[in-house]
Phi, psi and omega in degrees: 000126166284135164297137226259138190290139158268158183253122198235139188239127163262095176280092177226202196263168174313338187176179186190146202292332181302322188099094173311344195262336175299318178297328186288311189290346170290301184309329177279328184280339207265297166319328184320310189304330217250341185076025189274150171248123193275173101241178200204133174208136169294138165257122186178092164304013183234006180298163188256019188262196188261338167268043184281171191244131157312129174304290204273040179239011163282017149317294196300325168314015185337082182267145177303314202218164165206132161246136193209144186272092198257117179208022164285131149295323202268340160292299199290339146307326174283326180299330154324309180301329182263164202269038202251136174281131199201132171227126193293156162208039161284159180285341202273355199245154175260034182188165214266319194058032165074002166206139167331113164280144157229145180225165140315136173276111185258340162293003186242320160289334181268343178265328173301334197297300211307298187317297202299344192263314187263015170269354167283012191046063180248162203246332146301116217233121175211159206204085174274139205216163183256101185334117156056052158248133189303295180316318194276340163320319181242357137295321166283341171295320188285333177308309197296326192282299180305310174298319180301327152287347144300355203048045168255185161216149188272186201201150146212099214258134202233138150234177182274152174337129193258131165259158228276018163235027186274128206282153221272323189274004144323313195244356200238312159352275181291337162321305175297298186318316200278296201313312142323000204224357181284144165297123193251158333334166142217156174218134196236128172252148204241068215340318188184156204303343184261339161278282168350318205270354225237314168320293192304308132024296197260340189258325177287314179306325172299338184098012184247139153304121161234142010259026197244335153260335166201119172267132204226125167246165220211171181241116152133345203009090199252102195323291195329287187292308187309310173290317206251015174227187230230105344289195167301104299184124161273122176223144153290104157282142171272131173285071199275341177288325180278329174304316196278351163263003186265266198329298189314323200274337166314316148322290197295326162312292185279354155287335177277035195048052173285165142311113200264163205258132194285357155264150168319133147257147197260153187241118177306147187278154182301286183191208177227122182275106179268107137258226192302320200283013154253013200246087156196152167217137190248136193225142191279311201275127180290002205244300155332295152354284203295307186288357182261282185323301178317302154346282186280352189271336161251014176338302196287022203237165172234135201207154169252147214282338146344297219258340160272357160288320161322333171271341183271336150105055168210178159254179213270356146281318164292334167296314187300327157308244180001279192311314171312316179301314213278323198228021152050040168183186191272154157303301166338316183271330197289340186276306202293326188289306214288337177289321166329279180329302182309300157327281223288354171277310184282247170042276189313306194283128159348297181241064200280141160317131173316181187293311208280350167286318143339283196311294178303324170284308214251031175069035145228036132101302186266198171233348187274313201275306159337281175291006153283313171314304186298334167298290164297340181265313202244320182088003208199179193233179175285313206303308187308357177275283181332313151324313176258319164276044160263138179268350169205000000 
């Protein structure tokens, strides 16, 4: 007699900025295993596809398991009622609501941005954010936290949630207004890549330079926005492939009678993809300066450390005291990490240039010399980055 497939349903949104489809293939490698049958539908009676589903007619799917993106109290009260083992992964609550959560460590996303702005040595800290959201409370707490432990302190200006017909100078007005009033440099983290994108905006009408008056990061590295403005928007990738294999196993869990977990469990964000709207870095030492300008100005190049103490106008035992002091590594290590740094941008875009070209544009010549690097540093290969940071 055959045995009947179990089923599992993902009731989630059309996308998510972090990348829905990532989320699918995690969720999806993890049923392969289990021999699970996933299926998948946007739940939204207001979606432009052609089936979307009503929450309560998702009853009717007569399913084993479910994950579903919830962040209603009066959804999550109908979902109680059914005897279906199911795990939320909405953003918004600082509590379980009696059926299992996975979240973003989002207090762990506020502390890489506060890290990646103050290795750029700015001593101004500011944290724009969305007004009585769970998620964005605690990306500034961990932004805020971080800065604390620098011994800086963050700023923070929040507004409320904007809904998709709320008018454009509704979200963009008080930014500029908030944006005229900050200590400059500054480096501003941003809740996610569409408020970052909406900061760059506002900073060119006003007249500020990013990154050299405000260096500015964004959440989620969402290619469509990152890639595609002007400069190129620096983000904290979220790790949506490991979210979408965590909620399956979790799921497997509470079908096999598991314990369900009295907290969310968070799945840590990956890393911080630096592009243009960070590619800047300010130093107290003019000597330092001078070898940080040489640098970015000649990464793709091939130099000997000679000629960046020549630029820096000391000599290459005293650059090397002085670099050390200041940034707390060799000139030597900061050119491979920004060769990096470079890499790892191209690479991240969709129709990225082969390896070994990649490897001659960010200076380290070979392609051989690349995956070594990417290896000793990173722990990982190119291809395997790539794999793991694309966001959708």
């Amino acid at each position: 007699m055959k045995t009947r497939q179990i089923k599992i349903a993902l009731a989630l949104p059309e996308s998510k900025p972090w990348g829905i489809t990532r989320f699918f293939n995690g969720a999806n490698d993890y049923a392969a295993k289990q021999k699970w049958l996933l299926t998948a539908c946007p739940v939204d009676p207001e979606s432009s596809d052609d089936f979307p589903l009503d929450w309560s007619r998702l009853k009717s799917w007569h399913i084993d398991g479910l994950i579903v993106h919830a962040n209603n109290l009066k959804q999550l009260e109908l979902f109680r009622k059914w005897r279906v083992p199911m795990v939320n992964i909405g953003e918004d609550f600082n509590f379980n609501c009696q059926i299992p959560r996975l979240a973003l460590n989002n207090q762990r996303i506020g502390r890489l941005a506060a890290e990646h702005l103050i290795g750029l040595g700015l001593k101004n800290l500011v944290y724009h954010g969305v007004q009585g959201r769970w998620y964005s409370d605690e990306r500034m707490r961990g932004f805020k936290q971080a800065a604390k432990e620098a011994n800086l302190t963050a700023a923070s200006f929040l507004l409320p949630h904007m809904t998709r017909d709320a008018l454009w100078n509704e979200r963009y007005e008080p930014i500029k207004r908030w944006l005229k009033t900050l200590p400059l440099p500054i480096g501003l983290f941003a809740v996610h890549d569409f408020r970052a994108l909406i900061v760059l905006s506002a900073c060119r009408d006003i007249g500020l330079r990013v990154p050299e008056d405000v260096a500015v990061i964004g959440t989620d590295n969402n290619l469509m926005v990152c890639e595609f403005t002007s400069p190129t928007l620096t983000s904290v990738c979220v790790n949506a492939y490991r979210m979408g294999y965590e909620s399956a196993r979790l799921l497997g869990q509470l079908m096999q009678g598991g314990e369900p977990p009295k907290e969310p469990v968070l799945i840590d964000p990956s890393e911080v993809m630096a592009r243009a709207s960070t590619d800047v870095l300010h130093a107290d030492d003019p000597v330092v300066r001078r070898a940080v300008q040489f640098l970015q100005q000649n990464y793709s190049k091939s130099f000997t450390m000679d000629a960046v103490a020549e630029a820096a106008q000391v000599s290459r035992r005293l650059l090397e005291m002085r670099f050390r002091a200041e940034r707390k590594t060799s000139p030597a290590m900061f050119l491979i990490n920004l060769r990096l740094q470079k890499a790892k941008a191209m690479f991240a875009v969709r129709d990225c240039k082969p390896t070994e070209e990649i490897a001659r544009v960010c200076g380290f010549g070979t392609g051989k010399n690349l995956r070594a690097a990417f290896q000793r540093m990173l722990s990982s290969s190119p291809n395997k980055f790539m794999s793991n940071s694309t966001s959708s």
